[in-house]
N, CA, C and O of each residue as an XYZ file, in Angstrom:
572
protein
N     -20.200     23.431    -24.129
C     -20.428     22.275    -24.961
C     -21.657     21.531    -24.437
O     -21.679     21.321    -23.224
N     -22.680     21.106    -25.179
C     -24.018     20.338    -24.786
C     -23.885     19.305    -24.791
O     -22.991     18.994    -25.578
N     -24.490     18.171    -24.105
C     -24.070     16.841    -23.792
C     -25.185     16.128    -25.288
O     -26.356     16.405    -25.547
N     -24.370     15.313    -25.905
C     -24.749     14.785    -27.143
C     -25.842     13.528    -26.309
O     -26.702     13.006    -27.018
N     -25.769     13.218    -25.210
C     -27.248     12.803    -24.784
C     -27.709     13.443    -23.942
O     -27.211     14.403    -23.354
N     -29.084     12.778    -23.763
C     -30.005     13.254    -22.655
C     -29.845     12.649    -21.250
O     -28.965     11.831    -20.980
N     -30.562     13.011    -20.560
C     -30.094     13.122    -18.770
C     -30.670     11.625    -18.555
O     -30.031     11.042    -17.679
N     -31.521     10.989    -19.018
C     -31.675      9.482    -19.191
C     -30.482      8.669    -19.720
O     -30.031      7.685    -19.132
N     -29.982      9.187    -20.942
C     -29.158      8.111    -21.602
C     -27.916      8.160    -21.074
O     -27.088      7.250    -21.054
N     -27.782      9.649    -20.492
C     -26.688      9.873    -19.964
C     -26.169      8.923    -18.594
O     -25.122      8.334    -18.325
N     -27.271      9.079    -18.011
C     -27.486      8.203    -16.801
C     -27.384      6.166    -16.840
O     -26.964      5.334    -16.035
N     -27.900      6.098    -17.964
C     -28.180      4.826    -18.254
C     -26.688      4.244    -18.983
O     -26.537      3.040    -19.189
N     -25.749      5.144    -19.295
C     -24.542      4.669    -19.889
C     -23.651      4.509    -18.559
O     -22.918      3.544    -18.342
N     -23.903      6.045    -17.366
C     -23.195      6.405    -16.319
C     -23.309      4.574    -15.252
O     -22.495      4.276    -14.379
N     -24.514      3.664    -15.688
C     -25.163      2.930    -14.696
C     -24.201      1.674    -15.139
O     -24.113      0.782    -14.295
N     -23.666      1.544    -16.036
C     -23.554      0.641    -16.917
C     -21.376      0.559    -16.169
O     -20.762     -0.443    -15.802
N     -21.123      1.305    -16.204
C     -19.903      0.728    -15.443
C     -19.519      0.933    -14.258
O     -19.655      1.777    -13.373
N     -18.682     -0.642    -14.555
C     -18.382     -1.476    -13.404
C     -17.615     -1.003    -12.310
O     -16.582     -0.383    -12.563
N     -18.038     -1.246    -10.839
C     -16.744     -1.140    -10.193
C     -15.890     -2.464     -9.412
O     -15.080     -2.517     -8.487
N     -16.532     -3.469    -10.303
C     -15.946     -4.937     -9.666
C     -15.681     -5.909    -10.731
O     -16.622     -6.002    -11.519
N     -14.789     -6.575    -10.956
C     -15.308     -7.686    -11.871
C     -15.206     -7.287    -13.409
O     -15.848     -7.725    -14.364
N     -13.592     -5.736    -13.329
C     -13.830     -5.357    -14.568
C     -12.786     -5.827    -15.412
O     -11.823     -6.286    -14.798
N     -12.738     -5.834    -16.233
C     -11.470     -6.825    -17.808
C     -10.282     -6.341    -16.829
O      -9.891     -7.293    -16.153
N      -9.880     -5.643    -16.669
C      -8.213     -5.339    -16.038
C      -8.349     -6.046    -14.849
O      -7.500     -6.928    -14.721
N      -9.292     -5.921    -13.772
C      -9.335     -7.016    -12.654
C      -9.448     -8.676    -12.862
O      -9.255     -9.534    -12.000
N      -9.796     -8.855    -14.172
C      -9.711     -9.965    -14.268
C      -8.570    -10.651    -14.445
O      -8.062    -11.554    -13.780
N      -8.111     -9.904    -15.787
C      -6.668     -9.906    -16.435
C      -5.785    -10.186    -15.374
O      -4.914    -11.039    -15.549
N      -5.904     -9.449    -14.035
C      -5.193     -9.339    -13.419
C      -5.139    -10.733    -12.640
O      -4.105    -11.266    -12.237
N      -6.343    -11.192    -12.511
C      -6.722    -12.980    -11.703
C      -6.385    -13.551    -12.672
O      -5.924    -14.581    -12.181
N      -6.287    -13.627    -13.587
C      -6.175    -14.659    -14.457
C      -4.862    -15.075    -14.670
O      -4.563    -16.247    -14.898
N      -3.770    -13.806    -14.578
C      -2.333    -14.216    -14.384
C      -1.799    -14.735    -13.197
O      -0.937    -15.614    -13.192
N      -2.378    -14.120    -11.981
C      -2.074    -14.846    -10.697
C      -2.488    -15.980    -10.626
O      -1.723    -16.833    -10.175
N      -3.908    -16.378    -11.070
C      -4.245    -17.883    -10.982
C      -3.323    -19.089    -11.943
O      -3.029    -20.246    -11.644
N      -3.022    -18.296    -13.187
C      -2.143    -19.332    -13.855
C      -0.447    -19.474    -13.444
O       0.438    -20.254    -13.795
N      -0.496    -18.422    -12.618
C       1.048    -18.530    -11.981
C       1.269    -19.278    -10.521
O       2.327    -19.308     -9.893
N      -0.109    -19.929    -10.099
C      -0.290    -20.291     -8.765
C       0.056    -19.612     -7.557
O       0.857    -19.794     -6.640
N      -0.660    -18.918     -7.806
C      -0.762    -17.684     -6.623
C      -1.890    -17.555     -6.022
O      -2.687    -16.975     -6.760
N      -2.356    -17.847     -4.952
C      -3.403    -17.867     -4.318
C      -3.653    -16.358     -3.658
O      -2.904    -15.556     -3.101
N      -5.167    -16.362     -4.012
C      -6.001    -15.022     -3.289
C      -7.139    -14.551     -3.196
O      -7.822    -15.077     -4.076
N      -7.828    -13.718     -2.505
C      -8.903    -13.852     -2.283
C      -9.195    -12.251     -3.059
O      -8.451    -11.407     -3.558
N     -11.047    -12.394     -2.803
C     -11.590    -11.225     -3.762
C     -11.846    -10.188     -2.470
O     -11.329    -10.496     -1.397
N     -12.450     -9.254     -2.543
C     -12.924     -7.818     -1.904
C     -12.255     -7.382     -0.836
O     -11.817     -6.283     -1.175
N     -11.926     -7.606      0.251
C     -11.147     -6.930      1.113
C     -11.830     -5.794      1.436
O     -11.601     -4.597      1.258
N     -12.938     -6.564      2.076
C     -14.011     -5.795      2.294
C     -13.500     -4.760      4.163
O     -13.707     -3.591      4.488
N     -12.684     -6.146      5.077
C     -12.499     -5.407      5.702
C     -11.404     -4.404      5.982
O     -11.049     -4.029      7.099
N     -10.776     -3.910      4.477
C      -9.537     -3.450      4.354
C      -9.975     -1.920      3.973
O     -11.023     -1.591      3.419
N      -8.816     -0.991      4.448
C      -8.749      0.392      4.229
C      -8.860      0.492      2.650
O      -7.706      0.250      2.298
N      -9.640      0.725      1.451
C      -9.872      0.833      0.202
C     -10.304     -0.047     -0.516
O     -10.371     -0.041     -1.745
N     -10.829     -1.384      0.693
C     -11.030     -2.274     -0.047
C     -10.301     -2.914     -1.413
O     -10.974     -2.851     -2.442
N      -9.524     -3.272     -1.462
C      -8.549     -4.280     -2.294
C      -9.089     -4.636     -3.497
O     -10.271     -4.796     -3.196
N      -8.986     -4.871     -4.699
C      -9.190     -5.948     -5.422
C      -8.768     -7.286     -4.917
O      -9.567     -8.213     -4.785
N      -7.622     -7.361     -4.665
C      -7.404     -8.716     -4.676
C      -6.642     -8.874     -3.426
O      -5.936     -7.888     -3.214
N      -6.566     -9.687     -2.634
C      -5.897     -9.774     -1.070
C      -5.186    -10.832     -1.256
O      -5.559    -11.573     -2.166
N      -3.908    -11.240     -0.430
C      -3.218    -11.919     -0.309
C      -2.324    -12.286      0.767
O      -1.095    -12.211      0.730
N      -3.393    -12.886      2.206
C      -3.440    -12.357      3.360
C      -2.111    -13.444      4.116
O      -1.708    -13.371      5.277
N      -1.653    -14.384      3.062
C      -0.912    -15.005      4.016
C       0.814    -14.076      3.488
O       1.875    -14.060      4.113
N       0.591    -13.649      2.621
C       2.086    -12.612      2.108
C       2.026    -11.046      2.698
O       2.943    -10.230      2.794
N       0.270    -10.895      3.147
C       0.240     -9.190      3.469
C       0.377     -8.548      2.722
O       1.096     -7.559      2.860
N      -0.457     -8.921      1.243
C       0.190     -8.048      0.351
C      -1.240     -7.942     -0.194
O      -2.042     -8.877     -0.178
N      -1.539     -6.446     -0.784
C      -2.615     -6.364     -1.612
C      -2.650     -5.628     -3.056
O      -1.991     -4.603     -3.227
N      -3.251     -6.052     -3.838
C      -3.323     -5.689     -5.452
C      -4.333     -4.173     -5.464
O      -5.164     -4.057     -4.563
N      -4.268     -3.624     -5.984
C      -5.250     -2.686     -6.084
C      -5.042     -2.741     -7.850
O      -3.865     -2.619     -8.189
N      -6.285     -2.949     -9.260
C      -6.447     -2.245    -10.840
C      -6.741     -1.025    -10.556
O      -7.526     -1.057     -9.608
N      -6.598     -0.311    -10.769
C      -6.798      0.737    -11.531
C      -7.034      1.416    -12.421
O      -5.970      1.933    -12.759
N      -7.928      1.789    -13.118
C      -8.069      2.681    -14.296
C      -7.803      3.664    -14.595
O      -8.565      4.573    -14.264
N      -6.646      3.964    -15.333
C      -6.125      5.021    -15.732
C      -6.731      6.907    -15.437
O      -6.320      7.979    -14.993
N      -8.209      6.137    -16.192
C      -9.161      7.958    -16.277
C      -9.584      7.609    -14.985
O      -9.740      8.763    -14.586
N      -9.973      6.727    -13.763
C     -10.801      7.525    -13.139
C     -10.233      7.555    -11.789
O     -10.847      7.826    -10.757
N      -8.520      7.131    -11.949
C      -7.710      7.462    -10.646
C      -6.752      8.355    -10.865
O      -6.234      8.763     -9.826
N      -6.186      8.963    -12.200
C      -5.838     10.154    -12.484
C      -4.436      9.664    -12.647
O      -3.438     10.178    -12.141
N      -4.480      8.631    -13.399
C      -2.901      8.168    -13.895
C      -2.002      9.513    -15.112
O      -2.251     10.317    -16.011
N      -0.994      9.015    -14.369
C       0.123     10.318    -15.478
C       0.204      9.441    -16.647
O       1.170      8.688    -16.770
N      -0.988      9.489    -17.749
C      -0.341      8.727    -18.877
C      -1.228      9.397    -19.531
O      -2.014     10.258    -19.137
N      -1.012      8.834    -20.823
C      -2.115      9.607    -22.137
C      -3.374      9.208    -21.303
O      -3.762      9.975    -20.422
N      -3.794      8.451    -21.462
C      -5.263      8.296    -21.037
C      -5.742      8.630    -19.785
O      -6.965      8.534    -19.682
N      -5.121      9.007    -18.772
C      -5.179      9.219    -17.187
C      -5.278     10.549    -17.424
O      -6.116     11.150    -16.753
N      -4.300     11.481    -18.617
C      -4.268     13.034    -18.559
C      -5.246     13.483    -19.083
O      -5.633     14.618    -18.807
N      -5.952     12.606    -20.070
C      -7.215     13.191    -20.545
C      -8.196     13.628    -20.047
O      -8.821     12.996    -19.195
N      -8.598     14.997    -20.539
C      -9.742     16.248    -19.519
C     -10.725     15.912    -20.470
O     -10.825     15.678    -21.675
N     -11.492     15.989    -19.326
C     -13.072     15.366    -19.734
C     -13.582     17.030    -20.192
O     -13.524     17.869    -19.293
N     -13.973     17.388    -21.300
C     -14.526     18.665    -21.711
C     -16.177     18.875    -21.273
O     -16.445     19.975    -20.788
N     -16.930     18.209    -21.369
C     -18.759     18.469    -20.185
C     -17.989     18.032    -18.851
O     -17.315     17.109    -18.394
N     -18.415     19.042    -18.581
C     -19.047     19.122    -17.141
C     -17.256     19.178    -16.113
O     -17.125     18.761    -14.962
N     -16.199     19.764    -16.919
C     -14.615     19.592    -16.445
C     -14.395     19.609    -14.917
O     -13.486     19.010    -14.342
N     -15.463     20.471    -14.260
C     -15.331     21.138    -12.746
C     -15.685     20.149    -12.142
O     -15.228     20.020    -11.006
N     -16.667     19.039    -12.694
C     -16.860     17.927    -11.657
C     -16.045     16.739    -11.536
O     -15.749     16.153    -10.495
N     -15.643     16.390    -12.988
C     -14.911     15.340    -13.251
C     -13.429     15.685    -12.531
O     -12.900     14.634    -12.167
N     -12.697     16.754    -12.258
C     -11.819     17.293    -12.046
C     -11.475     16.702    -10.608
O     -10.647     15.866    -10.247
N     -12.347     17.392     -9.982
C     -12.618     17.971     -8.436
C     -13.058     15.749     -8.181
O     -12.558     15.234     -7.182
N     -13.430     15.350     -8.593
C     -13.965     13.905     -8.707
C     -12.864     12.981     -8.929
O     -13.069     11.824     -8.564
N     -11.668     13.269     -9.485
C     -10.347     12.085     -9.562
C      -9.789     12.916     -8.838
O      -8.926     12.305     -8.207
N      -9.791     14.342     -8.474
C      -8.448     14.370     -7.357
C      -9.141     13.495     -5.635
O      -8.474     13.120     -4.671
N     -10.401     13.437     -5.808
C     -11.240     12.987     -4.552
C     -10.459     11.885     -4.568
O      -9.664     11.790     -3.633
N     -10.474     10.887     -5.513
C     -10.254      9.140     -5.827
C      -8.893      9.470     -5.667
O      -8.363      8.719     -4.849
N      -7.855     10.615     -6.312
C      -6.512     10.213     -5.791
C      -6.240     10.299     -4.212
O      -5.360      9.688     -3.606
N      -6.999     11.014     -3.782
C      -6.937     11.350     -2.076
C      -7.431     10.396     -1.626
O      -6.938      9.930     -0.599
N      -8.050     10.053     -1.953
C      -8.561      8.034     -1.358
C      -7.787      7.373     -1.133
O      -7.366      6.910     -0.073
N      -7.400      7.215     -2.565
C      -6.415      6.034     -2.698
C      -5.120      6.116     -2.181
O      -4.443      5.088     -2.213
N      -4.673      7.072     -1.739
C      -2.975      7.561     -0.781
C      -3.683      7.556      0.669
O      -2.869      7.579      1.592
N      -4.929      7.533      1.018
C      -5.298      7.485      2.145
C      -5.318      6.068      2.346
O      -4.781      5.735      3.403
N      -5.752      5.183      1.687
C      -5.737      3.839      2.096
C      -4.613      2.810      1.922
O      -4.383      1.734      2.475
N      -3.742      3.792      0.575
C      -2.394      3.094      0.788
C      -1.570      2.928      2.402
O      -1.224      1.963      3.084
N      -1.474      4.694      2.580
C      -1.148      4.604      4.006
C      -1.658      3.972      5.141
O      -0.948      3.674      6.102
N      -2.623      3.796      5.087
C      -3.523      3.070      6.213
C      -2.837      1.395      6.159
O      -2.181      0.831      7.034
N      -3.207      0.943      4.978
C      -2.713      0.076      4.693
C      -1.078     -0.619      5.048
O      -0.775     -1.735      5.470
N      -0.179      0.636      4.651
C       0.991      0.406      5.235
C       1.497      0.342      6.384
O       2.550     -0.174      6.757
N       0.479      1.045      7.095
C       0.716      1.680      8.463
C       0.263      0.040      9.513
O       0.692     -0.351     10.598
N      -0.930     -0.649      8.396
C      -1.001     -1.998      9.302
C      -0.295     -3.564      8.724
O      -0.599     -4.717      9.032
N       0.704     -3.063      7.821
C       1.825     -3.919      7.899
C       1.502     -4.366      6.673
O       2.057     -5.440      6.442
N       0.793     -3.956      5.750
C       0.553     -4.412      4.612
C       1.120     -4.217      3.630
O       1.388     -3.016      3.603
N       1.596     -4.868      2.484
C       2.475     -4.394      1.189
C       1.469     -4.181     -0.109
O       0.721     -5.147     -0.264
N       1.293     -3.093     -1.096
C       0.585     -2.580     -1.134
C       0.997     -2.679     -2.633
O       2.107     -2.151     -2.699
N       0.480     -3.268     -4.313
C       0.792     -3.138     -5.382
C      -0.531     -2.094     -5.783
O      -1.594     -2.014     -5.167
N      -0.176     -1.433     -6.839
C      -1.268     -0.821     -7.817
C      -0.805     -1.099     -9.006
O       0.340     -0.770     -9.317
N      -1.543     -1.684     -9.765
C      -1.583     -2.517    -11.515
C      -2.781     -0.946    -12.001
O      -3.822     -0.414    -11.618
N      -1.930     -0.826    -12.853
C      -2.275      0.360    -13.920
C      -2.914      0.113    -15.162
O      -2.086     -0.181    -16.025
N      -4.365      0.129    -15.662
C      -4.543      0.046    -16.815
C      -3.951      0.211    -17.983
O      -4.126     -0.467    -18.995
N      -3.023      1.408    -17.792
C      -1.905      0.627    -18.952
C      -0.987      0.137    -19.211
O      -0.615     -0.165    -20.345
N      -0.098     -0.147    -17.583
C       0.717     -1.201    -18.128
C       0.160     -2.375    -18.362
O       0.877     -3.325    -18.677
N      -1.159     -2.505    -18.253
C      -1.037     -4.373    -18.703
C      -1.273     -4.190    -20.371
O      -1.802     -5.001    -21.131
N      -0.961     -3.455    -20.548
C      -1.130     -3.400    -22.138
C       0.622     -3.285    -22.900
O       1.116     -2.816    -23.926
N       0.982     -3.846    -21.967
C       2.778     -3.940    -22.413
C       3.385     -4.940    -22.087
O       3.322     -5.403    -20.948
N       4.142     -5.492    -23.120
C       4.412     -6.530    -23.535
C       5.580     -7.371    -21.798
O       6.529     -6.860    -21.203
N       5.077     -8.352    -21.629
C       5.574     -8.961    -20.886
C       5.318     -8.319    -19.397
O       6.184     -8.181    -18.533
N       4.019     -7.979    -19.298
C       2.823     -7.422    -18.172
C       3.078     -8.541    -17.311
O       3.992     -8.545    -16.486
N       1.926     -9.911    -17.578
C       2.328    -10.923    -16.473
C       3.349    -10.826    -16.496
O       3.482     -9.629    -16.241
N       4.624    -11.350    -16.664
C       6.059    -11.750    -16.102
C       6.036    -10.708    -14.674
O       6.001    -10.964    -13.471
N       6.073     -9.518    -15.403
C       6.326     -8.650    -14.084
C       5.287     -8.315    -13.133
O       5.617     -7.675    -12.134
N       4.059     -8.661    -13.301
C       2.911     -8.929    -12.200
C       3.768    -10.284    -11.423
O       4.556    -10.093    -10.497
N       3.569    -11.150    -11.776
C       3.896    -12.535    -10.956
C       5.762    -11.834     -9.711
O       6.149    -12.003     -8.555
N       6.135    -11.286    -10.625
C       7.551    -11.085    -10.101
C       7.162    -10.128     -9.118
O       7.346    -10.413     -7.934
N       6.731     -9.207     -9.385
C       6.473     -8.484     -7.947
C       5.594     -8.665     -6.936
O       5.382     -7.991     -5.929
N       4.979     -9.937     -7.446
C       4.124    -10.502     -5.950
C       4.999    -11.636     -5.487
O       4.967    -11.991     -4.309
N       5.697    -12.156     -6.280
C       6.831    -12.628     -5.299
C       7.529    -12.191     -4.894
O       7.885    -12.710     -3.835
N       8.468    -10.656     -5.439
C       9.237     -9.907     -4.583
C       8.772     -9.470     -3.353
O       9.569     -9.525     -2.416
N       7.445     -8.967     -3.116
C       7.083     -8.652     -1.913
C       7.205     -9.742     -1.227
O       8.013     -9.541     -0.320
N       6.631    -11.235     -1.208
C       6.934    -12.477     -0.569
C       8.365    -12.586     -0.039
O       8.501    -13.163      1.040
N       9.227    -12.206     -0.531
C      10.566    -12.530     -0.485
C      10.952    -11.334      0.527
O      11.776    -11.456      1.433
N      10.318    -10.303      0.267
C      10.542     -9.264      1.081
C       9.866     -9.214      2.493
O      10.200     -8.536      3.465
N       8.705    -10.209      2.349
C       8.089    -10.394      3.588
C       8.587    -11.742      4.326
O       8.224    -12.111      5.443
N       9.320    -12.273      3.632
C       9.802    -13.465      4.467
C      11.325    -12.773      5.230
O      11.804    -13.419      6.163
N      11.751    -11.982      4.963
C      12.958    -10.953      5.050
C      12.734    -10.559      6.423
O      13.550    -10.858      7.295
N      11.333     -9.691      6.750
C      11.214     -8.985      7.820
C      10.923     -9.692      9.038
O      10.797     -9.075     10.096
């Protein structure tokens, strides 16, 4: 199959998304902030770097996007037809990341959420975002 653009446009679309600061990461601040939940951005010095940190609970958020962390859902299963061998070999890399830094993560006492691009597309998303960053709270006041 031939790529319906050229190695410019191709490139110039490839340049164009985000890896910070994207609608589901927001979505995702925007419910914690209206639920008064305090937290900070990058987690820069964290194993996968975080979206969102939450250093006095030990707990960290990771969004996710469905296609390019290799979620089991319609849109996560979808095979990219150009170029399959790279894109392939390229989300199992990102799933091996991301179980690498979960563990790391756990291993230094950290509690560890991943928000899925598509559940926030289901009905009563916040409720159960807010609830499981307080369950971990509750679970960390426990230990």
């Amino acid at each position: 199959m031939t790529d319906v653009f050229s190695a410019e446009k191709r490139s110039a679309v490839m340049r164009r998304i985000k890896g910070r600061d994207t609608a589901p990461e927001l979505a995702v601040r925007r419910v914690l902030r209206a639920a008064g939940v305090g937290y900070r951005l990058g987690g820069c010095g964290l194993p996968g770097r975080p979206d969102v940190v939450m250093k006095g609970r030990r707990t960290v958020i990771f969004v996710h996007g469905c296609f390019w962390h290799g979620h089991d859902c319609a849109r996560g299963a979808r095979q990219p037809k150009a170029n399959a061998d790279y894109w392939i070999a390229k989300i199992n890399r990102n799933r091996a990341r991301d179980a690498t830094a979960q563990t790391a993560l756990e291993a230094d006492g950290w509690r560890v959420l991943t928000v899925w691009e598509c559940r926030m597309k289901t009905p009563g998303f916040d409720k159960a975002l807010v609830d499981a960053v307080r369950d971990q709270a509750a679970s960390a006041a426990s230990d």
